[in-house]
N, C-alpha and C positions, 0 to 999 in steps of 0.2 A: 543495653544495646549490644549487640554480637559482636565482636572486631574479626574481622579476616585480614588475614598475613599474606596471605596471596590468591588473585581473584584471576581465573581465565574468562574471557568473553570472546565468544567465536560466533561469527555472521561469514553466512555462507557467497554475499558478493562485494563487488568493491563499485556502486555504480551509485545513483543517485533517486532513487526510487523511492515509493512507501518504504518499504522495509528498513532500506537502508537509512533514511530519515529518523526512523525512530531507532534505529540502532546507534545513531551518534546521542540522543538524547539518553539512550541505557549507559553511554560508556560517560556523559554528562552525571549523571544521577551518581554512579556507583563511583567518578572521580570526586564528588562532593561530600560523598555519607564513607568514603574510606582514604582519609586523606596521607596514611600513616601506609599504606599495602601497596605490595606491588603488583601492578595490575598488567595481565598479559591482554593483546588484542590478536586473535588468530582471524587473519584472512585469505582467502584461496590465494588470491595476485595482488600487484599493486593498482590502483585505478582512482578515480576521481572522489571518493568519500576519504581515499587515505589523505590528504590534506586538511581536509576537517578533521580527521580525528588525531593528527599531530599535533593540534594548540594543547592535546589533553597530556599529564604528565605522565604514559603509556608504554609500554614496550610493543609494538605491532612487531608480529610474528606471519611471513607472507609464506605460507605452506597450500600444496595443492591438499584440498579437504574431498572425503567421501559425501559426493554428492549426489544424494538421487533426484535426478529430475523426467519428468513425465517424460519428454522427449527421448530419454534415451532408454525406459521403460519400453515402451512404441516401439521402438527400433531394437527392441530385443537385447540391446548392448547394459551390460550387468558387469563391464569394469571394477564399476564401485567398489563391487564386494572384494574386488581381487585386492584393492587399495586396503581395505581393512588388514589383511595379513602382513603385504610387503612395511605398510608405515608404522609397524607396531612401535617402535623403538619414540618415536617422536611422540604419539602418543605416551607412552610410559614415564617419558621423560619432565613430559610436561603435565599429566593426572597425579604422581605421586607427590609432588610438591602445592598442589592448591588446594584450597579449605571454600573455594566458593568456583563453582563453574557456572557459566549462565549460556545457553546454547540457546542463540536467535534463530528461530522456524524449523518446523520438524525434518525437513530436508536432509539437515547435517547426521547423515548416516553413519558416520565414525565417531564423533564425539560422544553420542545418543548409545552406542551398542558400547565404547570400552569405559566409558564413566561409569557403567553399572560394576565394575570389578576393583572401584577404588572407594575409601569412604572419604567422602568430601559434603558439603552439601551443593547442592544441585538443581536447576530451575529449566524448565522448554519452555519457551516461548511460541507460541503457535500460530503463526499468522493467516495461515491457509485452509482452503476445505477441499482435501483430495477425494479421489473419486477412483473407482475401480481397484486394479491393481497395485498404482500408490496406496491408496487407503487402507488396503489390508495392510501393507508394509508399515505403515505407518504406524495402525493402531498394534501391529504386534509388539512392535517395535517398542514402541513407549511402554505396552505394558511389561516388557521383560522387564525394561528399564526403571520403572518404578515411581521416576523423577515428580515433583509438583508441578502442575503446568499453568502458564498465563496463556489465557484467549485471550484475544482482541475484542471480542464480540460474543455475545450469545449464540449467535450464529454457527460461529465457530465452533462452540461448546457443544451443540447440538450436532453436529456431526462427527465429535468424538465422545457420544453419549455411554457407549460403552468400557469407555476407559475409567473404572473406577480407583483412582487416584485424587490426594488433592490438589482443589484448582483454583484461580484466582481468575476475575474477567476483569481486565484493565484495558478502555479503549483509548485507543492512540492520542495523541497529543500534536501539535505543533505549530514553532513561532508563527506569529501572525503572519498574513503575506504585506507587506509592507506597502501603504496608498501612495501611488504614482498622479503626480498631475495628469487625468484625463484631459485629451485632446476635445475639444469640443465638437462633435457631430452636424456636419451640413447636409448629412441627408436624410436622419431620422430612421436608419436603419436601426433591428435589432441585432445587437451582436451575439452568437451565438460562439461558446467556445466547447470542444471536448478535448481532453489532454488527460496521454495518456499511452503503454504502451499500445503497439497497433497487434491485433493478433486475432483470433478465431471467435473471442467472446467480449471483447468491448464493447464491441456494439456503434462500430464507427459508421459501418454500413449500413446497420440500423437507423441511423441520425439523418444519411443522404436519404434511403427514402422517406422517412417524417416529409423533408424539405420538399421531395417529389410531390406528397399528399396536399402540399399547401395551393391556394388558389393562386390562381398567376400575378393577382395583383400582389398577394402577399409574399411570394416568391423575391419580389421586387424591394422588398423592406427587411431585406435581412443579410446578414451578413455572417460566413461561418469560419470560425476555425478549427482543423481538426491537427493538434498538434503531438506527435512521441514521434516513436519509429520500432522498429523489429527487434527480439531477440536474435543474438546470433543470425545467421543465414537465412532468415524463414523471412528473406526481402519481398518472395508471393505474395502475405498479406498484404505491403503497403501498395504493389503491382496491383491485385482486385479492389484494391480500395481506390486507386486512383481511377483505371478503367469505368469502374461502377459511376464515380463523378463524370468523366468524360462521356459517357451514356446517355449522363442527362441533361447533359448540354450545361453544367455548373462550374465550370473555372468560373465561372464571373461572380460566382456566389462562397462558393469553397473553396477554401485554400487547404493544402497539408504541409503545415510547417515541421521540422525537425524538432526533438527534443530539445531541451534548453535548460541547462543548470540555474537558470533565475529567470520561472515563470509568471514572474511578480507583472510584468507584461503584459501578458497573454490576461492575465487575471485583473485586471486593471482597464485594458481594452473593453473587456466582457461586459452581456447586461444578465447574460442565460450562462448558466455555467452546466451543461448537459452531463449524466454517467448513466447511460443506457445500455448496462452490462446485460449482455443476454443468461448468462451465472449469475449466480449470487455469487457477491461482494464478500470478501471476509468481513471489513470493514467499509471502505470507502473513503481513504486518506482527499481526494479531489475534492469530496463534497466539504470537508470541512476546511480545506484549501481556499475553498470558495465564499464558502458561510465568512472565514476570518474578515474575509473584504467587502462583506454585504455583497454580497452577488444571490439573483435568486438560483437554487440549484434544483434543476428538476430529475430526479434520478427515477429510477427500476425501483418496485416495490418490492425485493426479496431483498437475502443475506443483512449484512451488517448494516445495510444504507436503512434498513426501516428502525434503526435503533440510534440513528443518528437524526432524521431527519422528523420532524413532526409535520405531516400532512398539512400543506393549508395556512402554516403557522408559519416556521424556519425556510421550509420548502415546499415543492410537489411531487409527491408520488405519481409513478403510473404504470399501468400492467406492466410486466414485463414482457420483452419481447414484441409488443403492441406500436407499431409506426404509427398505427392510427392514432392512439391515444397521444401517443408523444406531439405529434401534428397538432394535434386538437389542442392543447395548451400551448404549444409554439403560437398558436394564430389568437388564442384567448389573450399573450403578453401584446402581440403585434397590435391589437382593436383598443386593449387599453396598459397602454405602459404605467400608467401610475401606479399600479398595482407591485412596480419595482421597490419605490420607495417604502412600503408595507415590510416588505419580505427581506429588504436590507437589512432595517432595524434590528429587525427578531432574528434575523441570521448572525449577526455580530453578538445581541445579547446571550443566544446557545452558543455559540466558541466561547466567548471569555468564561463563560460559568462551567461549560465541561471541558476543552478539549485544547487548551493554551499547555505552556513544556512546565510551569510550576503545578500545576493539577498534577500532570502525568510524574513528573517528578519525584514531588511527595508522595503519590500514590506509589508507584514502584519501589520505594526505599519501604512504605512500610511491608509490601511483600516480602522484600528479601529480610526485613527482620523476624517475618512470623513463618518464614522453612522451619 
């Protein structure tokens, strides 16, 4: 087995998300299988994962990181790269002394570009499927860099088809969502929940009108919640996403609750757990969110969600992009809900058997010993 003396692991936010989820379980794993090293945590800022990842015996390092995000792609602003010159020093300081680097999603533009000029070994973690002008940057990027890379998904994999490097597909992991005493229901509604950031491609407004498609009686028997909120400033989306409800005359049906550090709630409330992304998914961390609590989840038939969910079996697929079709099964649960009980089962038996933090665990430690 390898021993490393000194491991850096850098994740490009401090929030409480997919990503960041599975990145407290990487700095889990690599506290576990390295208990003698000292382990660096590089994060941009301080924020709400750093408490979690202080129970781990760590040094967090809270430096601003070269970050390329779409956003600021769009808007022309190419910062980034200026940050690569001026933080040389911090960089250098901290490459010449590690023998294991792990750089969570291909974002981290500075880690990704001065790791190639150190020898250490070295792992990307990939979580995303960029598009346009990220994407070039992206796949150039990595291929200067050389590094092994983990997808999350085949999905994933597939849209870095050209990156001939080797590669590992390890899907996500995480603890179960823990069962709450359900309140008992006196009206026989269905609960329908999506959660989830709010933004251009979730597919939140896609869900209102599914519910506009439904007959009025059935309108009457359901109940929604649409829970996250915005990146940064981009408060527009949650703005058109409310309007769009108030259009249809649905406060009485729709709620939009704020994000929540423990959706155990939300997930627990639920009978439908919706992810009606109009993209494909890298993964789909909600669908298995859902599955851990027997919820049935009905998602979008692309990216990562068709690798997680079996048609019919665990969940339901359905076109993407398609209100109709999503409607059409929303009304299929409302005529017969037994059909919940079915889809429980088999969604609890696919989490414990793929997607629980001991699978992903062990899976991940045997990557880093086969760099």
């Amino acid at each position: 087995m390898t021993k490393f003396k000194n491991i850096t692991l850098v994740h490009p936010s401090n929030e409480l998300y997919g990503s960041d989820k599975m990145f407290l379980l990487i700095v889990e794993a690599i506290v576990q299988s390295n208990v003698d090293a000292k382990i660096n945590v590089v994060l941009p800022c301080d924020g709400p994962l750093t408490n979690l990842i202080s129970r781990f015996p760590v040094n967090i390092i809270f430096h601003p990181l070269g970050i390329l995000r779409k956003a600021e792609l769009k808007k022309l602003n190419f910062s980034v790269f200026y940050r690569l010159i001026f933080n040389f020093r911090f960089y250098h300081r901290l490459l010449k002394n590690t023998d294991l680097l792990y750089i969570n999603t291909a974002v981290v533009l500075d880690f990704i570009f001065y790791s190639k000029f150190y020898k250490l070994k070295k792992v990307i973690h990939i979580h995303e499927i960029p598009t346009g002008l990220a994407n070039t940057i992206f796949v150039r990027l990595i291929k200067f860099n050389k590094a092994p890379l983990i997808y999350i998904s085949k999905a994933v994999q597939n849209a870095f088809s050209s990156i001939n490097v080797p590669y590992f597909i390890l899907p996500n992991g995480i603890n179960q969502v823990p069962f709450l005493n359900k309140e008992i229901s006196l009206n026989n509604k269905i609960k329908i929940l999506l959660i989830g950031r709010i933004n251009s491609w979730k597919g939140q407004n896609l869900l209102v009108e599914a519910i506009s498609l439904l007959k009025e009686e059935d309108k009457k028997r359901v109940d929604v919640r649409i829970v996250g909120d915005v990146y940064g400033d981009q408060i527009y989306f949650k703005t058109d996403l409310i309007d769009n409800i108030n259009r249809n005359n649905f406060t009485g049906i729709i709620k939009v609750l704020p994000f929540t550090k423990t959706p155990e709630e939300h997930y627990n409330w639920a009978d439908l757990v919706v992810v009606p992304s109009l993209k494909p998914e890298p993964f789909g961390l909600v669908a298995i969110e859902g599955m851990s609590v027997g919820k049935l989840v009905i998602a979008a038939n692309h990216g990562g969600l068709t690798e997680i969910i079996k048609d019919r079996f665990s969940g339901i697929l359905f076109k993407p992009n398609s209100a109709f079709e999503l409607s059409k099964i929303i009304s299929e649960v409302i005529q017969n809900p037994k059909i919940l009980d079915f889809y429980s089962a088999n969604a609890i038996s696919e989490y414990k058997k793929n997607y629980t933090p001991e699978v992903y665990i062990a899976n991940f430690n045997k990557i880093i010993q086969n760099l």
